[in-house]
Structures are given as structure tokens and as C-alpha cells.
Residue frames as qw, qx, qy, qz and C-alpha x, y, z in Angstrom:
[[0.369, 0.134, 0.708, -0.587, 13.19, -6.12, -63.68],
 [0.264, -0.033, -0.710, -0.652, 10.46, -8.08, -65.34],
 [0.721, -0.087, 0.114, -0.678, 6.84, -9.57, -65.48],
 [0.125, 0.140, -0.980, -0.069, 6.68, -13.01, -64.22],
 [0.814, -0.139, -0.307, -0.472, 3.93, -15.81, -63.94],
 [0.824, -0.117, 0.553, 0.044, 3.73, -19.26, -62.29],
 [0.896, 0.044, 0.404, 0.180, 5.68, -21.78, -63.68],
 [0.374, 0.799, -0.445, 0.155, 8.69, -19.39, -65.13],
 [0.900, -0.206, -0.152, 0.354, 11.97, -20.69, -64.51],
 [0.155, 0.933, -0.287, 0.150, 14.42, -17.97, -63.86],
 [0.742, 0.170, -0.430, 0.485, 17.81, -17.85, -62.65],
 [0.403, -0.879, 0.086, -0.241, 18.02, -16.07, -59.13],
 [0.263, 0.416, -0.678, 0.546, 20.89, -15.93, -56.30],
 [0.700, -0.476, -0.145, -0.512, 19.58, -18.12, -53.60],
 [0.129, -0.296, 0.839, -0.439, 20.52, -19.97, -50.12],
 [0.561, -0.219, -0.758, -0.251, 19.10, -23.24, -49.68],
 [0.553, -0.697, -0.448, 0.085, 18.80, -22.89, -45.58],
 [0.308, -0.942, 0.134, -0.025, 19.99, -19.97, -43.07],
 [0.686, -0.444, 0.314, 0.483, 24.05, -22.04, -43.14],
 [0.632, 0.291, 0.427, 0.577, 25.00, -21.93, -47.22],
 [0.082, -0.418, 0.162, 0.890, 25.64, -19.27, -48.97],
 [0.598, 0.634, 0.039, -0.489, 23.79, -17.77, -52.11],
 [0.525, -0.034, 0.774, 0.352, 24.29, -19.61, -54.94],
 [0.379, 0.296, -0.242, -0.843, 23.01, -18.60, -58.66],
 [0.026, -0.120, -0.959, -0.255, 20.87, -21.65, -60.06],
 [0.244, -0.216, -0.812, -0.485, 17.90, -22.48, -61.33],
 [0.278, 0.212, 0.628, -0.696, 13.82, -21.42, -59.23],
 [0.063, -0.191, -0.552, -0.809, 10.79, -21.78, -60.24],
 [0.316, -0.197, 0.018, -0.928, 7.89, -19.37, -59.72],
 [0.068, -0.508, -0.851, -0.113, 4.86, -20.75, -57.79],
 [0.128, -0.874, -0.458, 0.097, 3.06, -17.75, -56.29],
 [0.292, 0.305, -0.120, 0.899, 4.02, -14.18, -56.71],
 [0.250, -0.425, -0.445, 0.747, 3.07, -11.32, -54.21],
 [0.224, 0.947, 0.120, 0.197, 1.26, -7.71, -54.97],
 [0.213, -0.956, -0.049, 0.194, 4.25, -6.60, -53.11],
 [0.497, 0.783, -0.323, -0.189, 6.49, -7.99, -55.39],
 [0.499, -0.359, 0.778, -0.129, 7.75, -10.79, -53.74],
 [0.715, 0.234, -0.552, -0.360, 8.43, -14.21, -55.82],
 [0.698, -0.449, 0.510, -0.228, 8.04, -17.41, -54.26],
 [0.596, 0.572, -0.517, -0.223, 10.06, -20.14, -55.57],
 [0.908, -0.256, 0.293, 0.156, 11.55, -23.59, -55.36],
 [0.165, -0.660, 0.713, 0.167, 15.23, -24.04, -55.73],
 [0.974, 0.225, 0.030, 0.029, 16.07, -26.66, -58.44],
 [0.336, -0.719, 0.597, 0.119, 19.55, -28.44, -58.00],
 [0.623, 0.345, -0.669, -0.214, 21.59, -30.90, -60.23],
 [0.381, 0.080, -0.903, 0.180, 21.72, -33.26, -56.94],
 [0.629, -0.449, -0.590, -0.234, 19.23, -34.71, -54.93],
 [0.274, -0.570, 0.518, -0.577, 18.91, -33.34, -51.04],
 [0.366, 0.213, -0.898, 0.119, 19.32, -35.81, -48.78],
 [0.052, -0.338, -0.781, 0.523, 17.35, -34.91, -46.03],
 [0.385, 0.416, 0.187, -0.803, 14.08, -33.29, -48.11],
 [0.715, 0.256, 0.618, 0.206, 11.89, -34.25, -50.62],
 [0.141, 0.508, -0.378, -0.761, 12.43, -33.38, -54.27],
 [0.741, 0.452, 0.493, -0.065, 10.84, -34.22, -57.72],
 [0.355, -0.104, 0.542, 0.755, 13.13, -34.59, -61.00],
 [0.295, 0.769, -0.037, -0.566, 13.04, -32.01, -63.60],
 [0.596, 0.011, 0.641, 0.484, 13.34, -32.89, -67.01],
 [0.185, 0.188, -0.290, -0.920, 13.34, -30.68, -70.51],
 [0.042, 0.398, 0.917, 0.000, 9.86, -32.70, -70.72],
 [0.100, -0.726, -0.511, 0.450, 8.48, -30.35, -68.25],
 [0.101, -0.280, 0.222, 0.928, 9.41, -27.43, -70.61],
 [0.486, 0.819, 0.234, -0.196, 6.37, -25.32, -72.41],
 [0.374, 0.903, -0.077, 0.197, 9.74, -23.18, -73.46],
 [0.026, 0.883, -0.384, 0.270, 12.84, -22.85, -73.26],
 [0.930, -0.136, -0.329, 0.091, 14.92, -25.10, -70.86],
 [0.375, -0.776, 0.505, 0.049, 17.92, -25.51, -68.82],
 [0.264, 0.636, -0.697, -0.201, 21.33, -26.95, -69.64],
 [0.865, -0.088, 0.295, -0.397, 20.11, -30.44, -68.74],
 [0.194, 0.525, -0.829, 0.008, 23.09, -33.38, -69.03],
 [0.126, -0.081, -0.930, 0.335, 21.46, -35.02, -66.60],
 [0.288, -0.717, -0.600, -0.206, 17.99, -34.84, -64.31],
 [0.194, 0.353, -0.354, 0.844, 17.63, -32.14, -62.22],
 [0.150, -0.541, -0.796, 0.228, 15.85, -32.20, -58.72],
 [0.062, -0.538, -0.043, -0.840, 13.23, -29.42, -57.55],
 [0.356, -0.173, -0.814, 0.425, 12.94, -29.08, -53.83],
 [0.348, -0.551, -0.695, -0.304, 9.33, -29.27, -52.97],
 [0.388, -0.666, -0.403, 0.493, 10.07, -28.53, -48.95],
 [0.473, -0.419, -0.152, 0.760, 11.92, -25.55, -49.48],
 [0.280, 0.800, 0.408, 0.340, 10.27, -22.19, -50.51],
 [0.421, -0.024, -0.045, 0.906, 12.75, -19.25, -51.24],
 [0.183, 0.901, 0.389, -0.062, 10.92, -15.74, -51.32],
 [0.435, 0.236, 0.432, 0.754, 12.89, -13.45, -53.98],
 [0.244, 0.738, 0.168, -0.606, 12.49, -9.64, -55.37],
 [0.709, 0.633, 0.294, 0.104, 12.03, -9.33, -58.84],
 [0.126, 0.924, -0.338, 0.124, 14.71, -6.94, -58.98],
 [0.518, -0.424, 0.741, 0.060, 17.17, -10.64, -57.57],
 [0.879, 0.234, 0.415, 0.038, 16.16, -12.39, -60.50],
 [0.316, -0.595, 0.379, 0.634, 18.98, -12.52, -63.21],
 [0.250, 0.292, -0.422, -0.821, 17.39, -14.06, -65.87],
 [0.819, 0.162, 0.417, -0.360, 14.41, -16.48, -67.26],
 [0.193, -0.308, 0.899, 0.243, 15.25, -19.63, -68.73],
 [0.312, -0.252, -0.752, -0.522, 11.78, -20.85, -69.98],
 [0.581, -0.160, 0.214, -0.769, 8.15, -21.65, -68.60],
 [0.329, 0.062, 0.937, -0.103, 6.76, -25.35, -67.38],
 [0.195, -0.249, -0.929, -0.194, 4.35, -27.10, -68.91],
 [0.589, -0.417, -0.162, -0.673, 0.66, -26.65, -66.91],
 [0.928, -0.304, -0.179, -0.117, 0.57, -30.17, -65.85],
 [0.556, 0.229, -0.487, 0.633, 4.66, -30.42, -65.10],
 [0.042, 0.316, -0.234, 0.919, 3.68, -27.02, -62.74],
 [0.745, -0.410, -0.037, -0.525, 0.23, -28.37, -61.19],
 [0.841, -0.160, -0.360, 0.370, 2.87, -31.79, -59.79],
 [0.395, 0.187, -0.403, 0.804, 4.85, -29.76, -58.27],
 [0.235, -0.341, 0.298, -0.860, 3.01, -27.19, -56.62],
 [0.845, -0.302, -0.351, -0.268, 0.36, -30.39, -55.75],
 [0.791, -0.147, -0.456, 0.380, 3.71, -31.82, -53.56],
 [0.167, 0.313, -0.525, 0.774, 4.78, -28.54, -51.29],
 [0.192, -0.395, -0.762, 0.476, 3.36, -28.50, -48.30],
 [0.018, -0.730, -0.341, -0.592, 0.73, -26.23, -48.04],
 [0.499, -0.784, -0.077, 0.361, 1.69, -24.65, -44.47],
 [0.567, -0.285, 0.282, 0.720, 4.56, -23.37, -46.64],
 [0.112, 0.418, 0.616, 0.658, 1.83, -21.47, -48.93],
 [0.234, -0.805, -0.544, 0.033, 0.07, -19.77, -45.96],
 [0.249, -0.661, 0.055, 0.706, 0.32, -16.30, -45.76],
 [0.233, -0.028, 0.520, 0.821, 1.00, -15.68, -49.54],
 [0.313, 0.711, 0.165, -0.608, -0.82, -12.36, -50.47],
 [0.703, 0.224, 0.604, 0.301, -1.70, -12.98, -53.88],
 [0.123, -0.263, 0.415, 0.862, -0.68, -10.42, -56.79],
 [0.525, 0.660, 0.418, -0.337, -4.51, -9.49, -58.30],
 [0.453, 0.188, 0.501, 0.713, -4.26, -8.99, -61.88],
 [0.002, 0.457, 0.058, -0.888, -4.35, -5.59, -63.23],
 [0.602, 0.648, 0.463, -0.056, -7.62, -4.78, -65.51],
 [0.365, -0.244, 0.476, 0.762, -6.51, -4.04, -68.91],
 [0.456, 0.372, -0.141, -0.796, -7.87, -3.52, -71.88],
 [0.754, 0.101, 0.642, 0.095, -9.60, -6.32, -73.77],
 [0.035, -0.393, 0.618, 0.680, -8.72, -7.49, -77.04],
 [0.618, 0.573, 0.249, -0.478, -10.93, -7.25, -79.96]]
């Protein structure tokens, strides 16, 4: 179990809609929970047909990447909600601006409700 942020990319086991099965591939992190919940978008090597999506490229990388042959899509409609304790591992972290497009295109009815995760006071550095 680890400490994520917006715009990580992990690897998680996820179902795209209530028919498919889990699948392991590629999410990445817009909003996280206090209760430990991750919200994510499901990024796939093919375009859905019936949703929108917005290609990924190792552009969008701050760090790290994925195995990228091709574009990959990230689907905008479809927010997954994850426990940190489902995620298998983290592939890198977007960009700022790569991660402000995206989260700019999901609907925002698909953002309501999300109890944000307060940051914890720390110590400052000196």
C-alpha cells in the first residue's frame, strides 16, 4: 500500500462497466478520498466506441511512462473508484498541464460526491 497524488499512473485491476471482467491496465489518479478511496480513469490501448476518450502519449509523462508502441486512449466518461490496497503498482506521474486536460474533459456530475483527502499538517522544512 502506498501514498498517491493526482496525476499518478498506477497499474490497478479494473472493469470498464458492470458486464467485463477486471482487467489489469493502466488508471490514472484524479481525486483521492480521506477514506482511502482512489478515483481513476481507465486508460486502454484502443479507443471505446461508444465514449469519449483523449490519447495518451509518453509526452504527458513528468516520470516514468508506460510501454507505449502506439497511443493510448484515457476514458474521460468512465470513473473507476479503487482501494489503495487494489493498486499493483505505479508507472509514473503526468505532467500538470497533460493532468489539468484531462480532468478539464470528465464530466463533472461524475466528480460529485468526492470527499476530498485533507492533507495532513507536517512539519515544515527549514
Amino acid at each position: 500500500m502506498g501514498q498517491y497524488v493526482k496525476g499518478d499512473v498506477l497499474l490497478a485491476s479494473v472493469a470498464l462497466d458492470d458486464r467485463a471482467l477486471p482487467k489489469t491496465r493502466p488508471v490514472i489518479v484524479i481525486a483521492l478520498e480521506a477514506s482511502g478511496k482512489i478515483h481513476v480513469l481507465p486508460v486502454s490501448s484502443r479507443p471505446p466506441s461508444d465514449a469519449p476518450c483523449l490519447p495518451l502519449s509518453i509526452n504527458d509523462f513528468a516520470s516514468g511512462g508506460l510501454d507505449l508502441f502506439e497511443e493510448s486512449y484515457i476514458m474521460t466518461s468512465r470513473v473507476v473508484v479503487i482501494r489503495s490496497s487494489g493498486v499493483i503498482g505505479k508507472k509514473g506521474r503526468l505532467l500538470g498541464e497533460s493532468l489539468a486536460a484531462i480532468t478539464g474533459r470528465v464530466p463533472q456530475g461524475l466528480l460529485a460526491g468526492i470527499q476530498p483527502a485533507q492533507k495532513k499538517p507536517g512539519r515544515s522544512s527549514r
